[in-house]
N, C-alpha and C positions, 0 to 999 in steps of 0.2 A: 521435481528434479533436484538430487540433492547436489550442491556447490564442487563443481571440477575440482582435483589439485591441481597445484603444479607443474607437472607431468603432465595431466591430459590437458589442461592449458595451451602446454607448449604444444602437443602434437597438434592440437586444435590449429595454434596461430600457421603450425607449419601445412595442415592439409588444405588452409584457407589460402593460403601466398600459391601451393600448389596451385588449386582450382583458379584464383585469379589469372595467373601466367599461361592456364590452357586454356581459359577462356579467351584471352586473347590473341594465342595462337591460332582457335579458331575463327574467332571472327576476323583476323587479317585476311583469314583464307577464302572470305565470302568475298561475291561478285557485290556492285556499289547497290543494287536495289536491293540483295538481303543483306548489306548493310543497316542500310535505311531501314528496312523491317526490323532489325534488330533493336535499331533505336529508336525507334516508334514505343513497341511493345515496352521500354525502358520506358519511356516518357508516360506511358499510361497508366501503369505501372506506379511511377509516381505522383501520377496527377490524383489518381485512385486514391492513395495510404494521405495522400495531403489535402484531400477536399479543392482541387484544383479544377476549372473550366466546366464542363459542361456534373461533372461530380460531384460540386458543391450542391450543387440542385439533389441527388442521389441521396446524398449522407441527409441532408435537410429532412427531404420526404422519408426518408427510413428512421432516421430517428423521431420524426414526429409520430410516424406510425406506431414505432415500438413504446410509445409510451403516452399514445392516447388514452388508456385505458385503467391507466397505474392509478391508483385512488391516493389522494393527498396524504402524508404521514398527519399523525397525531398531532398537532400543536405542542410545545413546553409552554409550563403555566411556573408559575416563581417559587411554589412547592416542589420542584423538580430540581434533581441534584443529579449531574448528564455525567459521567468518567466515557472519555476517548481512551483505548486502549490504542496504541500505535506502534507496531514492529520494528519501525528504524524513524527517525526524523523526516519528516514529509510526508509521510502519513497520514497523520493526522490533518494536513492539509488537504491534500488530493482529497479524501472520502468525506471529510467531514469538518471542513471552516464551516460553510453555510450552517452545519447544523450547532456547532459552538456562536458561531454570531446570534442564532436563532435563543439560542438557550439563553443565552448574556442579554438578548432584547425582551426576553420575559421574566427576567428577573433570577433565572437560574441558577445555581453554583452550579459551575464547571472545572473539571479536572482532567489533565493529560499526562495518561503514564506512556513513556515509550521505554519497549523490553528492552531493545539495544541500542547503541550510538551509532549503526550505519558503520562498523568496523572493518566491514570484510569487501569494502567497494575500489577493487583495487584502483581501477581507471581514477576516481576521482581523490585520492591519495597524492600529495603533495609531495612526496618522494618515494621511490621503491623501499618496501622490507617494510618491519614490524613498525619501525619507529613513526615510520612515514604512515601507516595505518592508524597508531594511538595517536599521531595528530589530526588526522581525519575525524575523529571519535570527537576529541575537544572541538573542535570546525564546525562540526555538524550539531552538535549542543548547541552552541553559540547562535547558528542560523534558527537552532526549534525555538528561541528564546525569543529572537526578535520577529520570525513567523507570530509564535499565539501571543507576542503582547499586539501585533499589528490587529489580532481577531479578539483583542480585550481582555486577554488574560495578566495574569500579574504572576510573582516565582512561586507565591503558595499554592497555584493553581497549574504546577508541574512537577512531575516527577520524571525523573530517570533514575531506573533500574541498574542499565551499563552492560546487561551479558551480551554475550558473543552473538556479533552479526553471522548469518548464516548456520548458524549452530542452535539456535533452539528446539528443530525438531528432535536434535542430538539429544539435546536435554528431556525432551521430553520421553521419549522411547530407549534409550540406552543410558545416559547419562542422570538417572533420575539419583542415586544416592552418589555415585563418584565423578568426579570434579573431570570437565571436561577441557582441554586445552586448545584455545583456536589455533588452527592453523595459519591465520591471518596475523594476529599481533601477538600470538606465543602467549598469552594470557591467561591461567588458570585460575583466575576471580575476578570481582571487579574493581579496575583499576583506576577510576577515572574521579577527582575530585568534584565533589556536587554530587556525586550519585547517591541513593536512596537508603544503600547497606554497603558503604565503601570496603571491600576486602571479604565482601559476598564470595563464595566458592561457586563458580559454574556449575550449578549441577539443578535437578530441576524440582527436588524438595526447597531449594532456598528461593528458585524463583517464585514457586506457589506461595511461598512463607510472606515473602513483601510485597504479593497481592491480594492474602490474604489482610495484610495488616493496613493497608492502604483500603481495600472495602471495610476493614473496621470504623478507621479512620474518619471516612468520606461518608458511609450510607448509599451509594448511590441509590434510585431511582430507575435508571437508566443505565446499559453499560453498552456501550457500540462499539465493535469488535469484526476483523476480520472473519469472512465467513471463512469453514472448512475447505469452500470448493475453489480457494486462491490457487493461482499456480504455485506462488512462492513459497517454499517450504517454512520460512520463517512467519507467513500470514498463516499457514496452517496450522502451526502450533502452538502461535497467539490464541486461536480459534480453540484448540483442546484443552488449552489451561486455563484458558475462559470460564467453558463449557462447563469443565472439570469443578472448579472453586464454586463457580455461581449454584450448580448442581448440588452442592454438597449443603450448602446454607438455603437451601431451596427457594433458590432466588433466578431460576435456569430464564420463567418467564420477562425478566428483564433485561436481557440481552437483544440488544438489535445486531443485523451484520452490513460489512461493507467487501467491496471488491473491488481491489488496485488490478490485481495481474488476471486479469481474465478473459484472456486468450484470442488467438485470431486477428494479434493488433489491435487491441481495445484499448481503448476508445477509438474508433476513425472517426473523423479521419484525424489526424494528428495535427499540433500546432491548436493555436489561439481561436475558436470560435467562440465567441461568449452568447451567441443568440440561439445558439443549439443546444437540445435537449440532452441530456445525458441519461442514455439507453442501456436497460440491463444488459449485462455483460454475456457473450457468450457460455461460458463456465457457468453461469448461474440462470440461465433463462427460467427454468421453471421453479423458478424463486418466488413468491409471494410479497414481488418487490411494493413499495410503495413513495410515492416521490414528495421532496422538500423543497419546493421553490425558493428561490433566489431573487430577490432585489437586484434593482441595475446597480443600487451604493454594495449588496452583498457580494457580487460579483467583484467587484473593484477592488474588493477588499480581498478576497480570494486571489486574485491574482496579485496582488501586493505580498500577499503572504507566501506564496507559489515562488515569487523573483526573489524571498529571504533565503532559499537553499540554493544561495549561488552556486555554491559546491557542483550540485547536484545537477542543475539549470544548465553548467555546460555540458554535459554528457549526454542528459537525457530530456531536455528542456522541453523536447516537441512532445513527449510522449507526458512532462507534469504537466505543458498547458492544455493539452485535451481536457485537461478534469474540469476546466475554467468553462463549466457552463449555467446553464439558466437553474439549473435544479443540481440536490442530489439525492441517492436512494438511498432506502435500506429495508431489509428483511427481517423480518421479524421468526424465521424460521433458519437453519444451519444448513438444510437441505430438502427440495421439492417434496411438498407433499406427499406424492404418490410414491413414496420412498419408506416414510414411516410406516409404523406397522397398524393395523384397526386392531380394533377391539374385538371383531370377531373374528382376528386369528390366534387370538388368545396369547398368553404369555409364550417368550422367547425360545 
């Protein structure tokens, strides 16, 4: 879904104040027992999406279920050299502390690129308009620094890029040679001090260019990367310039995926469970997941890292502490098997 303007924003805030004010036109106009039904259903409702009373049992059993079967990921061994690719700051937390804790406890170099600062997050923006945006951008750096030193990183073991939150599928599909302008901080390069090619032009040859030169760089190993099948358009595009680069240096077989937005309220149930398992994601079930367990100290530590995007923690804090569980996954494939094509259907 690509990022509303302005405009549908507003119409948005107004056809929700609508529906809110008839909703309660209507239910004044219920008798006191479809009252009570109505707030039943509400209560269930939320007991449901929060792992609440008889549902915490639910969520338990289904996620034990959904991931009885997941075969252990690989080990890192200390000849491994891991790069987190991360779409905005927190990122690389949600999908993948456990697996940078895991890499740093075998000896690993580890490396995290994230394409943007989290620019375009109006809610969690310190004041309205652009300016209030590019503070948000510095804000949320700030919180990704003291996130992966909390998971053992150090500043040579980070990168940021700086393009435009929301706008990278831009770049990737229309904006590949001409400079694209966020509509969020008015920005047509990169503007933020510390970043990787200060004064970088939006566009999606210069983003390829400083990942290419960053896999120069680095060598990775291993590259773990939003899969294709995220809802977010900015995971998606992570996922094709990935794809894109690693494909080209024929290096396609070292890419793992992860999934933040995948769908249906994923993770349930929402909020802090750290004894539950973290179940493929709807969007991605017929994934060829494989799961990373978690230490009760890796855990601890993930959620330490999870509470450094205060920014972020207030807005949408229920939905980063679902990732806070016992394991996490990753695919070793962009999209279900049965997707790709055999060999005896011969070429394209």
């Amino acid at each position: 879904m690509p990022p509303l303007g302005r405009g549908a924003r507003l119409a948005l805030l107004v056809a929700l104040v609508l529906a809110v004010n008839e909703g309660l036109r209507l239910f004044l106009r219920l008798d006191v027992l479809e009252r009570l039904y109505a707030l039943g259903l509400a209560v269930l409702l939320w007991a449901f999406i929060n792992g609440r009373f008889l549902f915490a049992y639910y969520h338990a059993l289904r996620a034990a279920w959904l991931t009885r079967r997941l075969p252990q990921a690989t080990p890192y061994t200390s000849e491994d050299r891991l790069l987190v690719l991360a779409p905005h700051p927190d990122d690389e937390t949600l999908a993948a502390a456990g697996q940078i804790l895991a890499a740093r406890a075998a000896g690993a170099a580890v490396k995290v690129v994230w394409l943007t600062l989290g620019d375009g997050f109006e809610l969690a923006a310190p004041r309205p308009g652009p300016e209030g945006l590019r503070e948000l951008a510095r804000i949320r750096m700030e919180e990704a620094r003291r996130a992966t030193e909390l998971l053992g990183l150090s500043d040579e073991d980070r990168v940021f890029l700086g393009y435009p939150d929301q706008g990278l599928l831009r770049l990737f599909l229309t904006h590949y040679y001409l400079p694209f302008e966020s509509p969020h901080t008015r920005l047509r390069r990169v503007g933020y001090p510390g970043c990787f090619r200060e004064g970088a032009p939006y566009t999606g040859k210069d983003l390829e260019a400083d990942l290419k030169a960053v896999l120069d760089a680095f060598r990775p190993t291993r590259v773990l990367a939003p899969s294709p099948l995220d809802a977010h358009p900015d995971h998606q595009a992570t996922a094709y310039f990935a794809m894109r680069v690693l494909a080209e240096r024929g290096e396609a077989d070292r890419l793992r995926y992860y999934i933040v937005h995948g769908g249906y309220e994923y993770p349930l149930p929402k909020g802090l469970h750290p004894r539950l398992p973290l179940y493929p994601a709807p969007r991605g079930r017929h994934l060829p997941w494989k799961k990373r367990p978690l230490s009760e100290g890796d855990v601890e530590k993930k959620l330490a890292a999870v509470r450094a995007h205060a920014s972020q923690l207030k807005r949408i804090g229920r939905f980063m502490l679902a990732f806070v569980r016992r394991n996490e996954l990753e695919s070793a494939l962009p999209i279900p098997p049965r997707l790709l094509p055999s060999e005896a259907e011969g070429p394209y």
